[in-house]
C-alpha positions as CSV (number, residue, x, y, z in Angstrom):
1,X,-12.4,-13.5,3.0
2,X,-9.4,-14.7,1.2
3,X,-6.7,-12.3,-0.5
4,X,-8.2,-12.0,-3.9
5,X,-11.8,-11.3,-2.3
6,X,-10.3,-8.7,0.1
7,X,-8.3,-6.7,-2.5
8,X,-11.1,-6.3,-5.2
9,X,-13.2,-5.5,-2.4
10,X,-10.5,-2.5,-1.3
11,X,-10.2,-1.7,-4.7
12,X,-13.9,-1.3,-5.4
13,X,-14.3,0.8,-2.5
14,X,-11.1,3.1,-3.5
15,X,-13.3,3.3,-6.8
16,X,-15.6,5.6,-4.4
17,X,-13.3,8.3,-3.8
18,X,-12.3,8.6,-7.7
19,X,-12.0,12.4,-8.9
20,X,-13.1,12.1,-12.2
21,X,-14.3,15.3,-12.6
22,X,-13.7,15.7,-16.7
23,X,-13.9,12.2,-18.0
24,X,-15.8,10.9,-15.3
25,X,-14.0,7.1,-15.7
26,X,-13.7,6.6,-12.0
27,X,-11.0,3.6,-11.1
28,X,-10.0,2.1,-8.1
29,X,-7.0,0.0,-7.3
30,X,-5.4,-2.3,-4.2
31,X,-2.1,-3.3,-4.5
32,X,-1.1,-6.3,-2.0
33,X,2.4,-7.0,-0.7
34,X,4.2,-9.9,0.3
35,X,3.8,-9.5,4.0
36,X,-0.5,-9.1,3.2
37,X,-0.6,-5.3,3.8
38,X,-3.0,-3.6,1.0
39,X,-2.3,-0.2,-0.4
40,X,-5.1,1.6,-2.2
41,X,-5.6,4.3,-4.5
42,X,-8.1,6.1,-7.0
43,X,-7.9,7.8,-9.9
44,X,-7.3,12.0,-9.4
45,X,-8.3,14.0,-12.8
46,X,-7.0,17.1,-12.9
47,X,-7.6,20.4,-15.5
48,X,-4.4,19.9,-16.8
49,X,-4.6,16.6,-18.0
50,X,-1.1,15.4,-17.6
51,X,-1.1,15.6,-14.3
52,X,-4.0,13.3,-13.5
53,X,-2.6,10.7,-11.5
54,X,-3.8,6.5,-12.2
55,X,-5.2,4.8,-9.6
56,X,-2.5,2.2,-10.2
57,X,0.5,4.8,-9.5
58,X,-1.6,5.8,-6.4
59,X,-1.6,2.8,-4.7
60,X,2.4,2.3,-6.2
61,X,3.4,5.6,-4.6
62,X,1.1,5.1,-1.4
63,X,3.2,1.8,-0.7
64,X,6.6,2.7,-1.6
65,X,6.4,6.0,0.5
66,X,5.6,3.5,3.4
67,X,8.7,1.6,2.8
68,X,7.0,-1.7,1.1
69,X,9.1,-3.0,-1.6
70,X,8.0,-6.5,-2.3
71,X,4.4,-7.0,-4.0
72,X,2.1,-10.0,-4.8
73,X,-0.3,-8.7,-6.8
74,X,-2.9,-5.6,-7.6
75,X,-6.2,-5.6,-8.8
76,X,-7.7,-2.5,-11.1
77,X,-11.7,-2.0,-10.9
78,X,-13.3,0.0,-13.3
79,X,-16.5,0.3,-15.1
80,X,-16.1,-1.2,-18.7
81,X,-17.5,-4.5,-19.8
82,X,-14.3,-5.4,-21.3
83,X,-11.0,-5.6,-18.6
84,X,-9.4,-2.1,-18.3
85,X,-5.9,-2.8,-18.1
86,X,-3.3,-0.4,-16.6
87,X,-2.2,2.0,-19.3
88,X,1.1,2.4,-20.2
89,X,2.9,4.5,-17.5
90,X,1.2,2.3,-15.0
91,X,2.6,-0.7,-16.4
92,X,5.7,0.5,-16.9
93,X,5.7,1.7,-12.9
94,X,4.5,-1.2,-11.6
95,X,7.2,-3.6,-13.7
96,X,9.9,-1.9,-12.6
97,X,8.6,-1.4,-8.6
98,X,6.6,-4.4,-8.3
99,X,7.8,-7.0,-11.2
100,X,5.9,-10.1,-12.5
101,X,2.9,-9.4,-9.9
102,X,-1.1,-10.8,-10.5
103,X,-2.8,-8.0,-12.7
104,X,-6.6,-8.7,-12.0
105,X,-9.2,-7.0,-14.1
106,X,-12.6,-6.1,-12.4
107,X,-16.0,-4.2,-12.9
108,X,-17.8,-2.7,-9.5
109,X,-19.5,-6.4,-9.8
110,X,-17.2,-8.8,-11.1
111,X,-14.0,-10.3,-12.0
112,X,-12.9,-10.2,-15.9
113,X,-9.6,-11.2,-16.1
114,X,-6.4,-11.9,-14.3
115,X,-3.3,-11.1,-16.3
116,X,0.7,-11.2,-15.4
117,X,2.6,-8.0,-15.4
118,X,5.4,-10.3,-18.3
119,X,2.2,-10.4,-20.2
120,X,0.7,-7.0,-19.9
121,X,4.6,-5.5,-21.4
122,X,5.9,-8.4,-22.9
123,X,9.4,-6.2,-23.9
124,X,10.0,-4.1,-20.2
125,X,12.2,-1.5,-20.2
126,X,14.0,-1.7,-17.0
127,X,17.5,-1.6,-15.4
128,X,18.8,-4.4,-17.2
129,X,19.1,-2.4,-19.9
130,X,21.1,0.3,-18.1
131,X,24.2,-2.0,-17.1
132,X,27.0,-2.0,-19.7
């Protein structure tokens, strides 16, 4: 099983342990570093909307709490027949932690698309823009 096959595979079974309790949108996601290790994570709804947590920032967190810093790629699995891209925060997360990193797109049964982070948020905000 190569890397691609593996991580939509980890991502699809994250997927399973979604708490989608109000929108019931479950999502799964694998995020792969540099060294092959595999983080995953699912999507956790919550009463209070805002606090729901992505399955993107999930796996994110997951990994940088375990000290990973360098990331090749993630894949997001959800159950839309168009690609269900990360949303906003997510994107902005995972530019800043993971940078120009494979963005695949994938249903519980197949692959839609494969983007790159520079083309999911063409204009980052980042800490480029903090230096003087």
């Amino acid at each position: 099983m190569n890397d691609s096959d593996r991580l939509v595979a980890a991502a699809r079974a994250a997927r399973d342990h979604a708490i989608a309790t109000y929108s019931h949108f479950r999502v799964g996601a694998a995020l792969l570093t540099r060294a092959g290790k595999v983080y995953t994570g699912c999507n956790v709804e919550n009463a209070s909307y805002g606090l729901t947590m992505c399955a993107e920032r999930v796996a994110l967190f997951k990994a940088l709490s375990e000290g990973d810093r360098e990331f090749a790629a993630i894949v997001v699995v959800a159950d839309t027949a168009s690609p269900t891209p990360p949303c906003g925060a997510c994107r902005q997360l995972l530019w800043e932690f993971c940078g120009d990193v494979s963005v695949v797109l994938a249903t519980p049964t197949h692959i839609l698309a494969e983007w790159q982070m520079k083309d999911l948020l063409p204009l980052p905000f980042d800490g480029r823009l903090l230096t003087g």
